[in-house]
Every structure is written in C-alpha cells, then in structure tokens.
Biopython code that builds the backbone (N, CA, C, O; Angstrom):
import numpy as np
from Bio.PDB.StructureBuilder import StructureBuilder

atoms = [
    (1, "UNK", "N", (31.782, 37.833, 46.346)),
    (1, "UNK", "CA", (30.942, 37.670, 45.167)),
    (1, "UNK", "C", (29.590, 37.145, 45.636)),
    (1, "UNK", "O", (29.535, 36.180, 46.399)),
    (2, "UNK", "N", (28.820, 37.582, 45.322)),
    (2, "UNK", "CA", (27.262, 37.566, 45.202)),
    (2, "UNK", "C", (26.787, 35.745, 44.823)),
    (2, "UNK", "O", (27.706, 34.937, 44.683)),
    (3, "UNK", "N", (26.143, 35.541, 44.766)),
    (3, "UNK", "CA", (25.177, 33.874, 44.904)),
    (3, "UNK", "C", (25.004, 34.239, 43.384)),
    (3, "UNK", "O", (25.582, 33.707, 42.437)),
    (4, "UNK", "N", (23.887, 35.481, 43.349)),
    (4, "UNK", "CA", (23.524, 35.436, 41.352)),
    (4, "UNK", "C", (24.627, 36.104, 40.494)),
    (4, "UNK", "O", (24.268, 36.380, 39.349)),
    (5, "UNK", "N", (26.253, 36.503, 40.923)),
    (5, "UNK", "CA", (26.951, 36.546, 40.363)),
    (5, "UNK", "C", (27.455, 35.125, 40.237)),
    (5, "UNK", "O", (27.737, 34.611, 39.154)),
    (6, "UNK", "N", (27.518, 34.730, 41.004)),
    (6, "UNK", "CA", (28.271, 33.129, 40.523)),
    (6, "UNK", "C", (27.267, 32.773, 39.610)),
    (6, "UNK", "O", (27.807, 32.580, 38.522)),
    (7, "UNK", "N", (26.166, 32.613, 39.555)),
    (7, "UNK", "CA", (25.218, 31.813, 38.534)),
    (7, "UNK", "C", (25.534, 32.721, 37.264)),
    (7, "UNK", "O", (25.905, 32.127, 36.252)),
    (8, "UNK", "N", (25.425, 34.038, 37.228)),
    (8, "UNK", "CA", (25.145, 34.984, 35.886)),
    (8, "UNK", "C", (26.938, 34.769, 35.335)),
    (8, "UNK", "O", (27.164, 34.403, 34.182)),
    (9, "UNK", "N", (27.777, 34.976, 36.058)),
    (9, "UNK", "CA", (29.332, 34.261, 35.197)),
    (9, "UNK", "C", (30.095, 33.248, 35.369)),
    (9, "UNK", "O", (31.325, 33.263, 35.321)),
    (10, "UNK", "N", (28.846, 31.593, 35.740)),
    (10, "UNK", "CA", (29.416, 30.596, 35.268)),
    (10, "UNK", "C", (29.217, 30.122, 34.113)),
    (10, "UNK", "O", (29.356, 28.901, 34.050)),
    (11, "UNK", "N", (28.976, 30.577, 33.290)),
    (11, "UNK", "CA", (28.854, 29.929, 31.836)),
    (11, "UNK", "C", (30.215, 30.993, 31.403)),
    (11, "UNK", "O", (30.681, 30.520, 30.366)),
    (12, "UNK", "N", (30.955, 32.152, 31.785)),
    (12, "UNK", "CA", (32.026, 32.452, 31.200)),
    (12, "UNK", "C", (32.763, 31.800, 31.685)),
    (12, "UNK", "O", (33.336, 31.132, 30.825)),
    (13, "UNK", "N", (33.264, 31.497, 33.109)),
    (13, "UNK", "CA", (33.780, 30.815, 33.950)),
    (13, "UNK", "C", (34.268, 29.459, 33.363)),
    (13, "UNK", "O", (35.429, 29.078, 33.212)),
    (14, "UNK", "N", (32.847, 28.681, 33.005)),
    (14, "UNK", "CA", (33.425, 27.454, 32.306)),
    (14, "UNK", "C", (34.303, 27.315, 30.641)),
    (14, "UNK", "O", (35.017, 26.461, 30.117)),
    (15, "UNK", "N", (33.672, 28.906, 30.168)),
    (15, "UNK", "CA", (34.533, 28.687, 28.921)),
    (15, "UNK", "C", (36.017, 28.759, 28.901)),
    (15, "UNK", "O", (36.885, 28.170, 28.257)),
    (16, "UNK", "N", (36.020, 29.820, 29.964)),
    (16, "UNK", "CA", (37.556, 30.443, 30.380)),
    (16, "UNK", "C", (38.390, 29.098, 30.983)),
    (16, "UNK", "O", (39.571, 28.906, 30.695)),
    (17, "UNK", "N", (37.807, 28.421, 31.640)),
    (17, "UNK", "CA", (38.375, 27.096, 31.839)),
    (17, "UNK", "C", (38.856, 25.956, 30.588)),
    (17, "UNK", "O", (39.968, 25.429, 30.559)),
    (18, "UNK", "N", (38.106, 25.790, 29.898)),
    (18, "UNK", "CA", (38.223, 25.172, 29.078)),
    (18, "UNK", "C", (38.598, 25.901, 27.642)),
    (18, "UNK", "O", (38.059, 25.782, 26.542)),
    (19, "UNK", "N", (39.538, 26.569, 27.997)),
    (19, "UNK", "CA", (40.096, 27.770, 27.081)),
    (19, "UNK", "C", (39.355, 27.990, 25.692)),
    (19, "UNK", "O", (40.133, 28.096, 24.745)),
    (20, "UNK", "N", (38.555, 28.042, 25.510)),
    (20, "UNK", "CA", (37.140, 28.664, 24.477)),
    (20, "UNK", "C", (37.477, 29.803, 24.700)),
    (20, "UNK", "O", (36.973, 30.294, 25.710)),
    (21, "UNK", "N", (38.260, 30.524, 24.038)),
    (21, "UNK", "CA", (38.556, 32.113, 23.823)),
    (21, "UNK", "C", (37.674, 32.839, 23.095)),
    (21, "UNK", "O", (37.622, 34.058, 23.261)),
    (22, "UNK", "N", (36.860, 32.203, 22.191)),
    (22, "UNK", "CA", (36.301, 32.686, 21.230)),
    (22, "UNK", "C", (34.814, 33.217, 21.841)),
    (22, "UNK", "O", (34.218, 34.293, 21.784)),
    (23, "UNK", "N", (34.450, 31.563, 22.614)),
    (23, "UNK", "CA", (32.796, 31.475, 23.318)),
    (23, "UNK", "C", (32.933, 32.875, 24.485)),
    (23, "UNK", "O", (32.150, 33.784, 24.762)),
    (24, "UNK", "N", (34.099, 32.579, 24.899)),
    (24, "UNK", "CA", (34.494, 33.277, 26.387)),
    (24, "UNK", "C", (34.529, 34.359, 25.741)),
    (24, "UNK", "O", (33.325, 34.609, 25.678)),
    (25, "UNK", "N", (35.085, 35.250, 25.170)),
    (25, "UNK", "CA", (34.577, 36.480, 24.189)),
    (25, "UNK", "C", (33.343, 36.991, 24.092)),
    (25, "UNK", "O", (33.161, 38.098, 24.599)),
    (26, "UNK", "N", (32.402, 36.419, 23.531)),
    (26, "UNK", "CA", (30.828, 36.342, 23.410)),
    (26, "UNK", "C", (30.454, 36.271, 24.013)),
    (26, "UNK", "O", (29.487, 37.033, 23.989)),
    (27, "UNK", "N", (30.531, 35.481, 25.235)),
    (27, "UNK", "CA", (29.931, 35.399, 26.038)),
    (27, "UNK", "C", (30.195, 36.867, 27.218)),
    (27, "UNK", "O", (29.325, 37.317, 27.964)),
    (28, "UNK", "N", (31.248, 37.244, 27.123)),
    (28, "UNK", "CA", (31.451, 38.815, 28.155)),
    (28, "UNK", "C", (30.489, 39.768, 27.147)),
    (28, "UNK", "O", (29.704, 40.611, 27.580)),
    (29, "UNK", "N", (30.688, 39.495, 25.834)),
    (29, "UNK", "CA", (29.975, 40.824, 25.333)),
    (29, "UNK", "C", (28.433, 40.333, 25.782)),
    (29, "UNK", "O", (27.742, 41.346, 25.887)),
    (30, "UNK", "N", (27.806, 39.351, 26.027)),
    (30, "UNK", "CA", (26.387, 39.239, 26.474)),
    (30, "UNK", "C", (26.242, 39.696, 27.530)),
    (30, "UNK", "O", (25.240, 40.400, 27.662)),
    (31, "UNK", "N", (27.001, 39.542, 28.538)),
    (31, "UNK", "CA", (27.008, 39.747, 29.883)),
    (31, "UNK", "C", (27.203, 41.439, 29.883)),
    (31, "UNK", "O", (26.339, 42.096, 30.464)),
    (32, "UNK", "N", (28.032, 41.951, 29.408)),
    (32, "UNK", "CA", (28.044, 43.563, 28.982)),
    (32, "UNK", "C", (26.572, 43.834, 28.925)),
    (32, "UNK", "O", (25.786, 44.179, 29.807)),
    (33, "UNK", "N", (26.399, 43.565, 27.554)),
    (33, "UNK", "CA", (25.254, 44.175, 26.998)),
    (33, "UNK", "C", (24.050, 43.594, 28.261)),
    (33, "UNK", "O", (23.544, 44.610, 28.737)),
    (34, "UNK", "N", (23.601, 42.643, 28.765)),
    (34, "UNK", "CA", (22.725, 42.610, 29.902)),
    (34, "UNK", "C", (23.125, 43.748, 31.165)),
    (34, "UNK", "O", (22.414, 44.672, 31.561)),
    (35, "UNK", "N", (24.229, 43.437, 31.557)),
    (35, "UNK", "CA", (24.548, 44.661, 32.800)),
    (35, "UNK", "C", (23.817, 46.025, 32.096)),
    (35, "UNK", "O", (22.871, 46.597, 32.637)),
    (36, "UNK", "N", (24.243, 46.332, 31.166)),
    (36, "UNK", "CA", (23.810, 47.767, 30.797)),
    (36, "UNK", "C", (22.553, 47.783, 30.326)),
    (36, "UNK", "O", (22.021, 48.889, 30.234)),
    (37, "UNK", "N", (21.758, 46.539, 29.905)),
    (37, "UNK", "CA", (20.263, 46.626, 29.577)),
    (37, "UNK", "C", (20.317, 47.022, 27.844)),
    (37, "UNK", "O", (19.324, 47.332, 27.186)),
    (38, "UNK", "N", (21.096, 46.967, 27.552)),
    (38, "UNK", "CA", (20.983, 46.932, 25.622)),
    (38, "UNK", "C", (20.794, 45.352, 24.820)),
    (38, "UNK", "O", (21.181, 44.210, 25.064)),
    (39, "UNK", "N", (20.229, 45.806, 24.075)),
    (39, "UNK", "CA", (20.287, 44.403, 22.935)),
    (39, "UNK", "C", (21.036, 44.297, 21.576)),
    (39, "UNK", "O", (21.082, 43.341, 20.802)),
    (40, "UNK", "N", (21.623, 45.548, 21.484)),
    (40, "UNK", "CA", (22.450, 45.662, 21.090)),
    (40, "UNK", "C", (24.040, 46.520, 21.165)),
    (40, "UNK", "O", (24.332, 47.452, 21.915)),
    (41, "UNK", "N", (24.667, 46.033, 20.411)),
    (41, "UNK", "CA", (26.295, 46.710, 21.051)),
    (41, "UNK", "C", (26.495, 48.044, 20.932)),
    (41, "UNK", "O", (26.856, 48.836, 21.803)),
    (42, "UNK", "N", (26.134, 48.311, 19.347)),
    (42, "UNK", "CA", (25.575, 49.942, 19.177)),
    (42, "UNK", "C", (25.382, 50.947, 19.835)),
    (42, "UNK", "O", (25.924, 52.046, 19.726)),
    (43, "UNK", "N", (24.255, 50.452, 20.853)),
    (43, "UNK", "CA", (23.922, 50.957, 21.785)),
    (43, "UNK", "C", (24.517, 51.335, 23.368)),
    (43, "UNK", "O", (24.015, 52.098, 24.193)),
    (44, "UNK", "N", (25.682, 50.573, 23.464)),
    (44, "UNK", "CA", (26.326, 50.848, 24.454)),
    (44, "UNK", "C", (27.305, 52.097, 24.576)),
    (44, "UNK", "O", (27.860, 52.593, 23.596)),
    (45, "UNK", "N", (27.413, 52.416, 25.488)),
    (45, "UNK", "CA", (28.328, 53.660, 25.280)),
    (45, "UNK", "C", (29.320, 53.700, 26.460)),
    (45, "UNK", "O", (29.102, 53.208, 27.567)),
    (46, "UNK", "N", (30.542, 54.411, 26.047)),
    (46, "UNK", "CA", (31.588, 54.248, 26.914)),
    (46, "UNK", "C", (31.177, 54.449, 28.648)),
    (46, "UNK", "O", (31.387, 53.730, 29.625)),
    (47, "UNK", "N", (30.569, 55.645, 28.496)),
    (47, "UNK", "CA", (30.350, 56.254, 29.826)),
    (47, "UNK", "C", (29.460, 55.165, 31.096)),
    (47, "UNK", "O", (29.567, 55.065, 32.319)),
    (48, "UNK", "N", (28.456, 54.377, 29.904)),
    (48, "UNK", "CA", (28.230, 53.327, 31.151)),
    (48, "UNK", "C", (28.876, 52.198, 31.484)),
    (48, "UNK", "O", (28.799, 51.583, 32.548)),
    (49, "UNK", "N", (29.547, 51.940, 30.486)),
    (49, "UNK", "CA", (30.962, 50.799, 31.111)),
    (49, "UNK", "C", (31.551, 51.446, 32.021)),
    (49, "UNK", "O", (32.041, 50.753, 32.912)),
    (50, "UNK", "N", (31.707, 52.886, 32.123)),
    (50, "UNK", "CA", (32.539, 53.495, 33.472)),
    (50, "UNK", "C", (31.576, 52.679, 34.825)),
    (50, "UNK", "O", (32.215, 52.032, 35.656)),
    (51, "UNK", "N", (30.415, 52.752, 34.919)),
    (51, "UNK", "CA", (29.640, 52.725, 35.467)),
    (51, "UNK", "C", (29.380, 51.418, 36.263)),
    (51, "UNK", "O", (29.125, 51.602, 37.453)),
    (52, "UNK", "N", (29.395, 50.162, 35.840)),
    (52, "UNK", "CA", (29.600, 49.091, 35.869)),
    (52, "UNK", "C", (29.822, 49.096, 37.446)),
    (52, "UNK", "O", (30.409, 49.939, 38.123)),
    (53, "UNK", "N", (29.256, 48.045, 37.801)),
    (53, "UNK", "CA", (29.573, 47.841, 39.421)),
    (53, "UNK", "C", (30.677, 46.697, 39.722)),
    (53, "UNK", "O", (30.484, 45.611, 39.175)),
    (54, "UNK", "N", (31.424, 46.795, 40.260)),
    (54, "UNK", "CA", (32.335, 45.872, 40.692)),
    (54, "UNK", "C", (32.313, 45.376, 41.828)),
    (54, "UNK", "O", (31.821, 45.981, 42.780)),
    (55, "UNK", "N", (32.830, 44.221, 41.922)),
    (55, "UNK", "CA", (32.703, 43.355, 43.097)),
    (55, "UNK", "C", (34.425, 42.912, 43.707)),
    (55, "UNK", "O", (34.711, 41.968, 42.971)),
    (56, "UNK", "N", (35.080, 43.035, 44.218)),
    (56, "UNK", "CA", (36.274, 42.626, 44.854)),
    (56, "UNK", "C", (36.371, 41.703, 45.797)),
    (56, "UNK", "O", (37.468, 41.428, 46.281)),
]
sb = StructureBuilder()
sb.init_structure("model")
sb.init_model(0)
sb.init_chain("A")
sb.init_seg("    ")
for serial, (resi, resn, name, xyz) in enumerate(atoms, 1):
    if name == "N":
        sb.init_residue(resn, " ", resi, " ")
    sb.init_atom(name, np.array(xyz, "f"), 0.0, 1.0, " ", f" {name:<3s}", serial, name[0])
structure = sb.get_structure()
C-alpha cells in the first residue's frame, strides 16, 4: 500500500475500527466517487468501478 493510500483511507480505517457502519458507509461512497472524479453518485457508472485500481 502506497504512503497517500494510507492517508486517503484512514478516515475509513478509523470508522471501521470503531464500528461506525453507517460513517464507514459514506465515507467509501466519497472515496468511490473521488477515485472516479464524480460529485455525484448518478454519475458513476458500473464500467468504471470495473476499472478501479487495486492494490494487494
């Protein structure tokens, strides 16, 4: 994992810890919608969630 991945999903990180299911929710759909560059959800579309880069 990347240096600005640790910074860009510790604020899910800490919700998921502190079992905030709800924040931790919201907070992936922000992180979605930034990876893909939308401001809104609308706007997202399946094919670029295929797209998504992963890290292992």
């Amino acid at each position: 994992m990347l240096v600005s991945d640790v910074n860009r999903y510790s604020k899910l990180r800490n919700y998921l810890e502190e079992k905030q299911w709800f924040n931790a929710d919201i907070e992936t759909i922000n992180l979605i919608m930034a990876i893909a560059g939308h401001n809104r959800l609308g706007e997202l579309r399946p094919e670029e969630i295929q797209k998504f880069p992963c890290n292992s």
